[in-house]
LOTOR-291241 format. One line per 8 residues: number of its first residue (from 1); their letters; for each residue x, y, z of N, C-alpha, C. Coordinates in Angstrom, 2 decimals, padded with zeros to 5 digits. Example, Ala and Ser with C-alpha at 12.3 -4.5 7.8 and 13.67 -1.06 7.14 Angstrom:
2
1) AS) 013.19:-005.69:007.80:012.30:-004.50:007.80:013.20:-003.30:007.80; 012.85:-002.25:007.08:013.67:-001.06:007.14:012.90:000.03:007.87
//
This chain:
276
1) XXXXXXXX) -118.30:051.21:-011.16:-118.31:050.16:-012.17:-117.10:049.25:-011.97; -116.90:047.57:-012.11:-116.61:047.03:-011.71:-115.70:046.54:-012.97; -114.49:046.40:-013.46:-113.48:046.07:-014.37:-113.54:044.68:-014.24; -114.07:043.82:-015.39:-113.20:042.22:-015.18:-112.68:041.96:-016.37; -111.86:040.97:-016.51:-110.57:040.77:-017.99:-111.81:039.12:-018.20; -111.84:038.89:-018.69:-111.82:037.41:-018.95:-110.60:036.81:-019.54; -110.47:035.31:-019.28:-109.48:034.54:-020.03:-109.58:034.12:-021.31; -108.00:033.63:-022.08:-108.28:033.45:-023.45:-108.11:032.10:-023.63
9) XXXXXXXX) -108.66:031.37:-024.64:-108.27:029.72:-024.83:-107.40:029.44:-024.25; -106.25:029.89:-023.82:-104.95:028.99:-023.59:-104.82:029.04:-022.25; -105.44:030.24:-021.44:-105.28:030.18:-019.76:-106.36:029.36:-019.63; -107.48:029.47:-020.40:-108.93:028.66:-019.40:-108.52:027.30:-019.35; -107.69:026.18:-020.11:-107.25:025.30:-019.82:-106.78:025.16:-018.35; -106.31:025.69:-017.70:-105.61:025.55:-016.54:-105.92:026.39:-015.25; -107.34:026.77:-015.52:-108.21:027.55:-014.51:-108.80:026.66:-013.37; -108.72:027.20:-012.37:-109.57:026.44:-011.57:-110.93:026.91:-011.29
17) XXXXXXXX) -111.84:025.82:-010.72:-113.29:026.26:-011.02:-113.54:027.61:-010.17; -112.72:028.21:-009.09:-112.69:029.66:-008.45:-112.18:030.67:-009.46; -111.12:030.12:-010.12:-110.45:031.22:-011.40:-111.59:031.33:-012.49; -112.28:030.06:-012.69:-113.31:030.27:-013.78:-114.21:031.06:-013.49; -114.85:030.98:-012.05:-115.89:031.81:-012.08:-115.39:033.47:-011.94; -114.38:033.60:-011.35:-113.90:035.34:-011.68:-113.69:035.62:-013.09; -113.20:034.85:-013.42:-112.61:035.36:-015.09:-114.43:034.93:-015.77; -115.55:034.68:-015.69:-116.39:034.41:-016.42:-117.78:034.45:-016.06
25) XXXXXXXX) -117.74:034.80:-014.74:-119.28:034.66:-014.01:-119.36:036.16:-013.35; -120.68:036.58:-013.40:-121.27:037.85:-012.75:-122.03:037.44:-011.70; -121.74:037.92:-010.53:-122.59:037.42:-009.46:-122.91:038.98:-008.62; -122.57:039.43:-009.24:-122.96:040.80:-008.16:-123.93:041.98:-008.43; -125.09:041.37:-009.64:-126.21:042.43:-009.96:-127.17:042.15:-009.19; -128.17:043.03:-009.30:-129.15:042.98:-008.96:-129.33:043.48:-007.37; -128.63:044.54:-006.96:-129.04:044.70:-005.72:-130.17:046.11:-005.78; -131.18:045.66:-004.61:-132.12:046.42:-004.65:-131.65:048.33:-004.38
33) XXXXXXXX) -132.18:048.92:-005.02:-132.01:050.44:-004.44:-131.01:051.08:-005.11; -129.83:050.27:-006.25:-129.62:050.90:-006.71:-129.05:050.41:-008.42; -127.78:051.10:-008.77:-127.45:050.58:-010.01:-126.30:049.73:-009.96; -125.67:048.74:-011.03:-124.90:047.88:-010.66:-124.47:048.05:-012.27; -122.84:048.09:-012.08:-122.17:047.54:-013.66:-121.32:047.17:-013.32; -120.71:046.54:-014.61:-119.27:045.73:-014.84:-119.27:045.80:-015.87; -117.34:046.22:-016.43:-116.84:046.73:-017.52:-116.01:045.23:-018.31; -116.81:044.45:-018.90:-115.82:043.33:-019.31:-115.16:043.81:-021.06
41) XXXXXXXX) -113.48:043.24:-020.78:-112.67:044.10:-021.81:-113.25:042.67:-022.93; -113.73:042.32:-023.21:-114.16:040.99:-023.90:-115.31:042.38:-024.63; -115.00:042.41:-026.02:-116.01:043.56:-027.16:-116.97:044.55:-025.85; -115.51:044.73:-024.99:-116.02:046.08:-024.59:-117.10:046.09:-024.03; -118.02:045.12:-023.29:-119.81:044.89:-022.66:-119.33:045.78:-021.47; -120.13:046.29:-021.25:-121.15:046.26:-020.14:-122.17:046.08:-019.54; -121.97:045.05:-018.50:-123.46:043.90:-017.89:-123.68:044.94:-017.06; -124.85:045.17:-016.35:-125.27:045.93:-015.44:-126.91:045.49:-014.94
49) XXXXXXXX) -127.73:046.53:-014.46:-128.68:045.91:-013.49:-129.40:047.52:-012.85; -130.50:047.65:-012.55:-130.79:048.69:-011.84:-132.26:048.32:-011.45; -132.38:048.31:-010.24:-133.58:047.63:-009.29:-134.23:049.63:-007.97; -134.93:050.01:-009.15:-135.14:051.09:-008.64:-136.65:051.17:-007.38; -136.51:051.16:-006.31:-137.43:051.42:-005.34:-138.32:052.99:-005.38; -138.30:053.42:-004.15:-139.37:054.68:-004.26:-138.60:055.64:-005.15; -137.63:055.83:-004.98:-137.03:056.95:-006.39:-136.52:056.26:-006.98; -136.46:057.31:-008.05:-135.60:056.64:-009.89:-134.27:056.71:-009.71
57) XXXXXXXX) -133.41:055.69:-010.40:-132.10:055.54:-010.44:-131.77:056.12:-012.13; -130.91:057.02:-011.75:-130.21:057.72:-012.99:-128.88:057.05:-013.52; -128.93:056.90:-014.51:-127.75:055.88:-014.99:-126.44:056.99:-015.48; -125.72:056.98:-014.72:-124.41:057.75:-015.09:-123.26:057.04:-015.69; -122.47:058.04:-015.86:-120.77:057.85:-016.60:-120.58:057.31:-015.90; -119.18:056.72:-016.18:-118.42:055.96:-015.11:-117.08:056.54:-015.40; -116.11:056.84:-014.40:-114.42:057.87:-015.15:-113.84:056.84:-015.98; -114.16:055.31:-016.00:-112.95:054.35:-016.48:-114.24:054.68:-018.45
65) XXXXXXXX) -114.70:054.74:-018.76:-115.46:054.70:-019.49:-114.92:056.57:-020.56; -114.49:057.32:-019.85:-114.21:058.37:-020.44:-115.15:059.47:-021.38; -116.55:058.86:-020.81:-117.59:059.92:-021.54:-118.06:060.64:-021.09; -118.85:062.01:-021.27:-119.72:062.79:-020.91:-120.95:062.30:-020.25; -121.59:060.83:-020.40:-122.45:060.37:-020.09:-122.55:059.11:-020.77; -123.63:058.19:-020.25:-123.29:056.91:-020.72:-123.34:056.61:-021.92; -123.98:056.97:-023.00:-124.35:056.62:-023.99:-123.75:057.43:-025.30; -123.08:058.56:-024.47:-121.98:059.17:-025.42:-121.58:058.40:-026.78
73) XXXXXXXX) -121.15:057.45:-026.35:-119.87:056.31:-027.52:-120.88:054.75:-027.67; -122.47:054.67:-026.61:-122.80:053.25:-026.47:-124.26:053.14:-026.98; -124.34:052.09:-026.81:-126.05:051.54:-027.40:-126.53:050.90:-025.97; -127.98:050.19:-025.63:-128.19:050.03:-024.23:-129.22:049.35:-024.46; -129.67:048.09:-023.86:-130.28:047.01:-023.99:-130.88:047.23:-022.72; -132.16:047.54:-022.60:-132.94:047.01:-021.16:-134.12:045.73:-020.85; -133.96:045.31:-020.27:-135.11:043.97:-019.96:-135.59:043.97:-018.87; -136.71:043.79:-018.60:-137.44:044.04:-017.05:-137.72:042.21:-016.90
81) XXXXXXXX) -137.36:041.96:-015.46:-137.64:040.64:-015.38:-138.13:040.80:-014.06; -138.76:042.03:-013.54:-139.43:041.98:-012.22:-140.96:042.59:-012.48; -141.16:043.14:-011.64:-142.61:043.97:-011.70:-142.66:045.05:-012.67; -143.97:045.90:-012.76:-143.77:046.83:-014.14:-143.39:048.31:-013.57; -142.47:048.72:-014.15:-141.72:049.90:-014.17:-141.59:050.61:-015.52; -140.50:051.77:-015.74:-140.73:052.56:-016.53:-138.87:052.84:-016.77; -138.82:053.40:-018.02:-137.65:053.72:-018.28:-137.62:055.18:-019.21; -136.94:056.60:-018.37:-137.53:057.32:-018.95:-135.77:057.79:-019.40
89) XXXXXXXX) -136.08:058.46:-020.91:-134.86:058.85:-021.83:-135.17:060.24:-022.34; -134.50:060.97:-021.90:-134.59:062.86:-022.36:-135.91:063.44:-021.92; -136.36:062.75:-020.48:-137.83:062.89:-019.83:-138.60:062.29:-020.74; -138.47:061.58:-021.55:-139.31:060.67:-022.54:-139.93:059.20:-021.37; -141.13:058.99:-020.78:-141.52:058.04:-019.93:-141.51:057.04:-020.76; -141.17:055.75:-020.65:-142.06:054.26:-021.32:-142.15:053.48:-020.31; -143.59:053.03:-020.22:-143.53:051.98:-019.17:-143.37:050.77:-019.96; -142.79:049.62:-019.04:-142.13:048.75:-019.30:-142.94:047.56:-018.15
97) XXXXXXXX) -143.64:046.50:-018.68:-144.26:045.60:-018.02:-142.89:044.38:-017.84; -143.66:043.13:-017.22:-142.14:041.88:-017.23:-141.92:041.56:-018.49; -140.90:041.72:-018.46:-140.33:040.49:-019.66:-140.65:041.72:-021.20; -140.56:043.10:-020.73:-140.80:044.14:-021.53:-139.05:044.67:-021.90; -138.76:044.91:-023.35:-137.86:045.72:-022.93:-137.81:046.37:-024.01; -136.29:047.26:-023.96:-136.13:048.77:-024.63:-134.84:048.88:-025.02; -134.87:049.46:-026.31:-133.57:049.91:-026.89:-132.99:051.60:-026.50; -132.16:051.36:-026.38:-131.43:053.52:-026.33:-130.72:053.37:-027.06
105) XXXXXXXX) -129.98:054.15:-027.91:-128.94:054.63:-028.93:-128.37:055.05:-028.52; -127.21:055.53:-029.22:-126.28:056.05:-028.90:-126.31:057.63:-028.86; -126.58:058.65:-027.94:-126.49:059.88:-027.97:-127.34:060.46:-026.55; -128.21:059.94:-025.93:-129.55:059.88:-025.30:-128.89:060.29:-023.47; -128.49:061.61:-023.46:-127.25:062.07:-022.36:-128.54:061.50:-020.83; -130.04:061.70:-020.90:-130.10:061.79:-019.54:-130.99:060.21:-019.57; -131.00:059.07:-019.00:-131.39:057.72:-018.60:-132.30:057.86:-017.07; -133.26:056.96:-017.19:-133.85:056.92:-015.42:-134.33:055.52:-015.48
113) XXXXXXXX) -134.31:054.76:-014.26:-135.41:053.74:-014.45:-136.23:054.14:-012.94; -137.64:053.52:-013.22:-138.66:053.40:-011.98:-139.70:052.32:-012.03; -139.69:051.94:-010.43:-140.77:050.70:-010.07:-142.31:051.42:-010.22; -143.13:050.83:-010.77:-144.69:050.75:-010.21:-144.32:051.59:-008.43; -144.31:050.21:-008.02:-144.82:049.72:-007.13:-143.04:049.13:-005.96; -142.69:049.83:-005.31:-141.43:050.11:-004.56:-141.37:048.34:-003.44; -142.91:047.53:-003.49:-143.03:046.14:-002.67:-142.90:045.04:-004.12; -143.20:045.31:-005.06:-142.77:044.74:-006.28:-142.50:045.15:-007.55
121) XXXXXXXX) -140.86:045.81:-007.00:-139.75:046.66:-008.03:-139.83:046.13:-009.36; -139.77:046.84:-010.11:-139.17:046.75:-011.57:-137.40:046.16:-011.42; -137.25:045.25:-012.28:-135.72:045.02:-011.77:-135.05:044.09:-013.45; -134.30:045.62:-013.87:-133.60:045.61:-015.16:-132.12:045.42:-015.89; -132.20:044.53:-016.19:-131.09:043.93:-016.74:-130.82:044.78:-018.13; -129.66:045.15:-018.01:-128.63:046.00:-018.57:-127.85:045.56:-019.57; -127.42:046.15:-021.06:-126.40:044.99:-021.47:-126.09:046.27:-022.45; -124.79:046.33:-022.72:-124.48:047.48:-023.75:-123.43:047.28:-024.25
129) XXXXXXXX) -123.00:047.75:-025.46:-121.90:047.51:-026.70:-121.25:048.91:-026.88; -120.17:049.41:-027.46:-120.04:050.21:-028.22:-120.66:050.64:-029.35; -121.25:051.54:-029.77:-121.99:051.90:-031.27:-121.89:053.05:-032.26; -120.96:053.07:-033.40:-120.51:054.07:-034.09:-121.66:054.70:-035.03; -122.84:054.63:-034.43:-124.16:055.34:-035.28:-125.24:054.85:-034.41; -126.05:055.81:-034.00:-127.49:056.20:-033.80:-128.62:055.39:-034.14; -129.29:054.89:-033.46:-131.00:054.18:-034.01:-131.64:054.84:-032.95; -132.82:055.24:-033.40:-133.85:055.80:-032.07:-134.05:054.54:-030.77
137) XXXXXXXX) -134.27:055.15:-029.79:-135.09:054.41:-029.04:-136.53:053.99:-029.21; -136.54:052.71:-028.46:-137.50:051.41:-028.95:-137.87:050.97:-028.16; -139.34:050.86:-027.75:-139.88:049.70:-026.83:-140.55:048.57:-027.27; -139.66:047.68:-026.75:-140.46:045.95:-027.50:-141.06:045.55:-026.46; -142.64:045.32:-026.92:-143.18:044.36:-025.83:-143.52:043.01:-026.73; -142.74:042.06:-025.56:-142.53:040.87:-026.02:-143.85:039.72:-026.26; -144.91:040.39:-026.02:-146.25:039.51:-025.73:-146.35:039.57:-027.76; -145.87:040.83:-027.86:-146.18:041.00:-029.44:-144.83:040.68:-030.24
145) XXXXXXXX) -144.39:039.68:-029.49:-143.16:039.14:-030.61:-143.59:037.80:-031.42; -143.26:037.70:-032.14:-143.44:036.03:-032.45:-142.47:035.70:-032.07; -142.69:034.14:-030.94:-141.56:033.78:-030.56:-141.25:032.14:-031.47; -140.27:031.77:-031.48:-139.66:030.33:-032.03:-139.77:029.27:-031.22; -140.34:028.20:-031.54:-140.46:027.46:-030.48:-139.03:026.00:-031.24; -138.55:025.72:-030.02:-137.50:024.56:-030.30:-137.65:023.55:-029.74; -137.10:022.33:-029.96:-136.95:021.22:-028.98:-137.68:020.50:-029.08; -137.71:019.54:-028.07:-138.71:018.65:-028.06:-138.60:018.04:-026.04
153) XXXXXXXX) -140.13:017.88:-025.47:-139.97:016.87:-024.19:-138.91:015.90:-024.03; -138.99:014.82:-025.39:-138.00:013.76:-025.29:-136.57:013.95:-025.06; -136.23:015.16:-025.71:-135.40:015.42:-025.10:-134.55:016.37:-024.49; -135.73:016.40:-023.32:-135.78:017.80:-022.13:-135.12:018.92:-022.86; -135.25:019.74:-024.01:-134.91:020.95:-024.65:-136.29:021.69:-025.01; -137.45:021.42:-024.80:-138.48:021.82:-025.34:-138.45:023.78:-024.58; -138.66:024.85:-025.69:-138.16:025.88:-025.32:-138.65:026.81:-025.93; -139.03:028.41:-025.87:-139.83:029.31:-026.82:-138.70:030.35:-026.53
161) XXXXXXXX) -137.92:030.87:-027.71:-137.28:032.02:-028.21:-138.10:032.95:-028.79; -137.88:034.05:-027.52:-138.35:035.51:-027.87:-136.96:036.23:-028.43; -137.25:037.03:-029.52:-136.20:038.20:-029.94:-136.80:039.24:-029.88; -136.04:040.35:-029.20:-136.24:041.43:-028.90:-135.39:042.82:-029.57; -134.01:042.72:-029.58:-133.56:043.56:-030.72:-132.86:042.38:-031.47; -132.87:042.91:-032.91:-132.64:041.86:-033.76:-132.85:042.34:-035.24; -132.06:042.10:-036.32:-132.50:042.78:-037.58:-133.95:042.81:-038.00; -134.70:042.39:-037.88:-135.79:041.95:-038.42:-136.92:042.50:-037.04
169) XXXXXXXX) -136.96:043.10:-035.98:-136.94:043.83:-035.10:-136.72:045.45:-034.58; -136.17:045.51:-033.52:-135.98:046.88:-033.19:-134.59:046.63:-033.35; -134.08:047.76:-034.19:-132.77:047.92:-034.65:-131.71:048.27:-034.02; -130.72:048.03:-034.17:-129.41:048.54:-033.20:-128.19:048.44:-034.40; -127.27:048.98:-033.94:-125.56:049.01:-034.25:-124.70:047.66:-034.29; -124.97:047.13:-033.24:-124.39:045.98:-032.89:-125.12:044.74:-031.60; -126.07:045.08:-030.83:-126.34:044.84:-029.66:-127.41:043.69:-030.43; -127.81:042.64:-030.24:-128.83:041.46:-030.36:-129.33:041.24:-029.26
177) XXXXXXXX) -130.53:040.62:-029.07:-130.65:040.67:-027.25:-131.89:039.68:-027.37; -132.49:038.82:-026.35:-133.51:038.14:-027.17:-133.79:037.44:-025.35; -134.67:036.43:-025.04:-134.95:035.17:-024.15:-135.61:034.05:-023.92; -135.20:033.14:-023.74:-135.71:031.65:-023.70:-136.20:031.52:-022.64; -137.47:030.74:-022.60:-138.30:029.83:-021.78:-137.92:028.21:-021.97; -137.65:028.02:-020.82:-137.90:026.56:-021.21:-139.15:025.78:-020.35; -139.44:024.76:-021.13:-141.05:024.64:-020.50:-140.95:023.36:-019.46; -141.90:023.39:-018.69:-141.91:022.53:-017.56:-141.19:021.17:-017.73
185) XXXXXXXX) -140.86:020.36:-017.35:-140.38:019.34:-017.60:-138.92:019.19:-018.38; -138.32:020.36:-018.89:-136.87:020.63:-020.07:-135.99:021.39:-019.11; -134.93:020.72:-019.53:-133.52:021.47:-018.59:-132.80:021.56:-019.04; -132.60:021.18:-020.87:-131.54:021.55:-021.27:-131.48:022.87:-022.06; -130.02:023.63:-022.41:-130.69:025.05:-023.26:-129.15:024.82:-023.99; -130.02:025.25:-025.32:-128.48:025.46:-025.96:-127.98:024.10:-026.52; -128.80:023.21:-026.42:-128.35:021.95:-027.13:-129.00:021.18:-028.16; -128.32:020.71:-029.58:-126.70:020.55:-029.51:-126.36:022.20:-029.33
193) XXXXXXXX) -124.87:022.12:-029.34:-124.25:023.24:-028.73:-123.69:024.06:-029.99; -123.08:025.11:-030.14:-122.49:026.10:-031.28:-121.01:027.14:-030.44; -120.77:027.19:-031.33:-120.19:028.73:-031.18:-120.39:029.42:-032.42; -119.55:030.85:-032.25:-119.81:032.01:-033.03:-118.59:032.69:-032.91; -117.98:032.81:-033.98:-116.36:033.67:-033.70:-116.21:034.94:-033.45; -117.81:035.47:-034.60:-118.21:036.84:-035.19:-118.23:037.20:-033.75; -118.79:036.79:-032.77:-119.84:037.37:-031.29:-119.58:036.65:-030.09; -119.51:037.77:-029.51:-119.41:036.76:-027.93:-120.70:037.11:-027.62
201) XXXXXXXX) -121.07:036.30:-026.54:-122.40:036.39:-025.70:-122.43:036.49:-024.17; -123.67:036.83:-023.89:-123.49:036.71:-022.50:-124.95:036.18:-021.88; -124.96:035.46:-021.01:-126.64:034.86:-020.63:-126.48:035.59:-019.03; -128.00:035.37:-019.24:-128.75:036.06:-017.66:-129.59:034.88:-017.54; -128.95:034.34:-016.36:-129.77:032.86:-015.75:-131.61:033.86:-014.67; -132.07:033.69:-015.07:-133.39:033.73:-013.96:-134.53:033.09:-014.07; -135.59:032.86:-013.62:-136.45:032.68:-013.17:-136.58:030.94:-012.42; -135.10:031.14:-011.67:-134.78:029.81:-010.85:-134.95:030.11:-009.34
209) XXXXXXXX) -135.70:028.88:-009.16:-135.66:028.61:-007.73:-134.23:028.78:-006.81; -134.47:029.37:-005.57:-133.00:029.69:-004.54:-132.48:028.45:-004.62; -132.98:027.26:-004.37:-132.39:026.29:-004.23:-131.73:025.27:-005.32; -132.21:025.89:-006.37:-131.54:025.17:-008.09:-130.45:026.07:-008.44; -130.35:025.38:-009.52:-128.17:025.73:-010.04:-128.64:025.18:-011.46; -128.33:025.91:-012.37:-127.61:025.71:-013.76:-126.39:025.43:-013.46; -126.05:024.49:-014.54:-124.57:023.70:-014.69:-124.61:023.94:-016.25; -123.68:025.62:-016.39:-123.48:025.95:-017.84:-122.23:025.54:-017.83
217) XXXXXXXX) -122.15:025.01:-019.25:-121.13:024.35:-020.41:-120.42:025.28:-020.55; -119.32:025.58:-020.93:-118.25:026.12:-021.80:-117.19:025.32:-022.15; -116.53:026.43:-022.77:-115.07:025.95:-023.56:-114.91:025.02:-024.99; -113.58:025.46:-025.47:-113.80:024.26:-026.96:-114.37:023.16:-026.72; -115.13:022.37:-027.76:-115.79:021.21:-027.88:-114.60:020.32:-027.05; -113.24:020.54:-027.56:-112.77:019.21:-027.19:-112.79:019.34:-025.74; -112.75:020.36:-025.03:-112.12:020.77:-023.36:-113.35:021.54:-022.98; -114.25:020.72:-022.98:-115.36:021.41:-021.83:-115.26:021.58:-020.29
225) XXXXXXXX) -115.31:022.81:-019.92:-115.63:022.56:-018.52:-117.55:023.41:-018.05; -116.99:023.45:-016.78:-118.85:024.20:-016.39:-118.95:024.56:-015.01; -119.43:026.45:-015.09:-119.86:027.03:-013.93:-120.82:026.69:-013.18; -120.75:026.66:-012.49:-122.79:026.11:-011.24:-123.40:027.50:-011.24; -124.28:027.82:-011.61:-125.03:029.57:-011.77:-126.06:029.37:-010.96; -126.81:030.55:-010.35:-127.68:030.69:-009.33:-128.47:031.80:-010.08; -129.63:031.78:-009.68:-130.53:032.36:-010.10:-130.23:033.83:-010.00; -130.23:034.68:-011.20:-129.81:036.05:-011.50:-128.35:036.16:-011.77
233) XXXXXXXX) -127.83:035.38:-012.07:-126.09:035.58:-012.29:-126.03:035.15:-013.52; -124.84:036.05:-014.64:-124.82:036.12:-015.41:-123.63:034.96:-015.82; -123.25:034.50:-016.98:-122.04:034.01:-017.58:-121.50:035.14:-018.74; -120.57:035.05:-019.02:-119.80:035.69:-020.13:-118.97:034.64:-020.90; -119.45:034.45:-022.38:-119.47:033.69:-023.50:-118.35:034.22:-024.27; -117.21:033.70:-024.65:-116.08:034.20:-025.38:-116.64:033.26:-026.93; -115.83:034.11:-028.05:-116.32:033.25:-029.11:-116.07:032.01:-029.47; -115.19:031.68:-028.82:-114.41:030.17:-029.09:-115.03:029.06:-028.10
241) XXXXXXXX) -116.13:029.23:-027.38:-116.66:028.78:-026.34:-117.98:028.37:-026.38; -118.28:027.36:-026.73:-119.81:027.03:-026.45:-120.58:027.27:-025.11; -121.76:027.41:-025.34:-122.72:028.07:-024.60:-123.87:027.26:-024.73; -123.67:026.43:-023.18:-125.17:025.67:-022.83:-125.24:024.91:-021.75; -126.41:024.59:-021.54:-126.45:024.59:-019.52:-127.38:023.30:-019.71; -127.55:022.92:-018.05:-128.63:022.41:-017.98:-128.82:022.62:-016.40; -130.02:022.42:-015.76:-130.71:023.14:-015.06:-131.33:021.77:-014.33; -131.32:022.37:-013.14:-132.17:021.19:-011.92:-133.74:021.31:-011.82
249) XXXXXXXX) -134.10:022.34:-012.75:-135.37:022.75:-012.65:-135.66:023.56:-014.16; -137.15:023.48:-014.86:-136.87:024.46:-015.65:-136.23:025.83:-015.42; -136.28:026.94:-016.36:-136.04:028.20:-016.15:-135.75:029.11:-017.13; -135.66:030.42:-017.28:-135.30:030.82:-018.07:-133.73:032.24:-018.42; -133.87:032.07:-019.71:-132.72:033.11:-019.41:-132.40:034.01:-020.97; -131.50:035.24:-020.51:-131.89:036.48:-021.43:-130.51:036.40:-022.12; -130.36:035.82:-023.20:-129.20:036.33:-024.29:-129.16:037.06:-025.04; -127.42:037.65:-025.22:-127.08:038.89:-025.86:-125.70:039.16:-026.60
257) XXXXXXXX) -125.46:039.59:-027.37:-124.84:039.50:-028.43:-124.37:040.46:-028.74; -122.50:040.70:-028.82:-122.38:041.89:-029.38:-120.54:041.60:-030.42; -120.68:041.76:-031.61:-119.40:041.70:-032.83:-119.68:042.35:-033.58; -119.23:041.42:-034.54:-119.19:041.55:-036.05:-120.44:041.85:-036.73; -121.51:040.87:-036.56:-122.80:040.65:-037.12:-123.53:040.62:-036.75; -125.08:040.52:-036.63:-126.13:040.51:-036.14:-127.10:039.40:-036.42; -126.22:038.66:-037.19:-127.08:037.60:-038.12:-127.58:036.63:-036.60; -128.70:036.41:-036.75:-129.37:035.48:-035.30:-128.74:033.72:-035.95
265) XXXXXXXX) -128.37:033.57:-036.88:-128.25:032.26:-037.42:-126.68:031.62:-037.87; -126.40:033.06:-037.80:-124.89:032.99:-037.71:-123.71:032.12:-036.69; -124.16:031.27:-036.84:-123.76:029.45:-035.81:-122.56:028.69:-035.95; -121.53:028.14:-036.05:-121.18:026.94:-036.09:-121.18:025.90:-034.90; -122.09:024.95:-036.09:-122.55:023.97:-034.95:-121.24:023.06:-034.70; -122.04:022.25:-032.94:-121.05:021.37:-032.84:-121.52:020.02:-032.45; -121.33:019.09:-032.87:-122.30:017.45:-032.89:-121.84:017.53:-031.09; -122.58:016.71:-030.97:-122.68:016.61:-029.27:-121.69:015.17:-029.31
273) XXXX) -121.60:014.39:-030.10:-120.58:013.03:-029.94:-118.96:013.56:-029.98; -118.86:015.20:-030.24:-117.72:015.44:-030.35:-117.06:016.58:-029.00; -118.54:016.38:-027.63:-118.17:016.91:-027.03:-117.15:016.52:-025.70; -116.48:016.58:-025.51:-115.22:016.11:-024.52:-115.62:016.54:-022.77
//
């Protein structure tokens, strides 16, 4: 497992766009065959990834983590954004189709994931919090969510929000987790823009072409700057930091949430004439 610090308001001023992307960008999930994490000290996340081929990948401790097993002290967010696979908890199987995912609690010592089909893997995006109490495990399939639709063509934001854990949903401790479509012709996400003090966030850029780039936003309204993201790479959202991109192509991507609250509405907005 992979340790990163992020920066605080007062260094990101004076970052360069190589310092920004270490201190704020994930570029190293998703490799086939096995499991992938990173320990960001920002409310304690762990981003991770597990792209399981002909055998199942078992999700273990890590020594910097100090538990008996992963879920000892954590809660665990899974999302399948590849082919259909399965995620099995205390030999408990659930299969898990695309764009399917699953809650674990906190206590749940043995984890597995598995592909269908080893030529078109299951490939699961990871996201976990600390959690001082227990909710069972949960499988959301998202075909049966009602999703939110936002935006408008005119002005390229037109977009459908799925929530997946969420009060009003499959329950958790702290973990929110949810993903946007944006529809053919829309490239913007996240606009106008917000922050949230309660929560940091973190986005999972995918279903982009090799050759397109998101150009996500951050930083205070007054001092924006912005990472170039590639398809499957994550950002990490501090609370003081707006969060929003725009894209050379549609696409979509998986946000997640972990503080104070759980409230999905829990916002302060920010007028876009006041963005710098």
């Amino acid at each position: 497992m992979r340790l990163t610090q992020v920066a605080d308001a007062i260094r990101y001023s004076r970052m360069t766009a190589e310092e920004l992307r270490g201190a704020f960008l994930v570029d190293t999930l998703f490799e086939p065959g096995r499991i992938s994490l990173v320990y960001v000290d920002l409310d304690r996340t762990v981003i991770g990834s597990a792209i399981p081929l002909d055998s199942p990948l078992s999700l273990e401790t890590d020594p910097d983590l100090r538990a008996d097993y992963f879920t000892e002290r954590r809660e665990l967010g899974v999302f399948n954004i590849g082919g259909s696979g399965a995620v099995e908890v205390n030999g408990n199987r659930v299969e898990l189709a695309h764009l399917d995912a699953m809650y674990i609690g906190r206590g749940n010592a043995r984890i597995a994931f598995l592909s269908r089909n080893a030529s078109a893997p299951a490939e699961f995006y990871l996201l976990s919090y600390p959690a001082h109490t227990a909710f069972p495990a949960a499988k959301i399939d998202s075909r049966q969510a009602e999703p939110v639709v936002l935006g408008s063509g005119g002005t390229a934001n037109h977009r459908k929000v799925t929530k997946l854990i969420h009060l009003e949903g499959a329950r958790s401790c702290q973990l929110v987790m949810g993903f946007t479509e944006l529809s053919p012709g829309s490239v913007w996400n996240t606009m106008p823009p917000h922050v949230h003090m309660r929560r940091s966030e973190v986005y999972l850029y995918f279903n982009l072409a090799p050759a397109d780039r998101i150009i996500h936003m951050m930083g205070p309204a007054h001092q924006t700057r912005h990472i170039v993201v590639a398809n499957k790479q994550v950002v990490i959202s501090p609370g003081w930091s707006i969060h929003a991109g725009v894209g050379t192509s549609s696409y979509s991507f998986c946000w997640g949430m972990g503080g104070e609250n759980q409230v999905y509405n829990d916002m302060d907005p920010v007028a876009i004439a006041d963005l710098l």
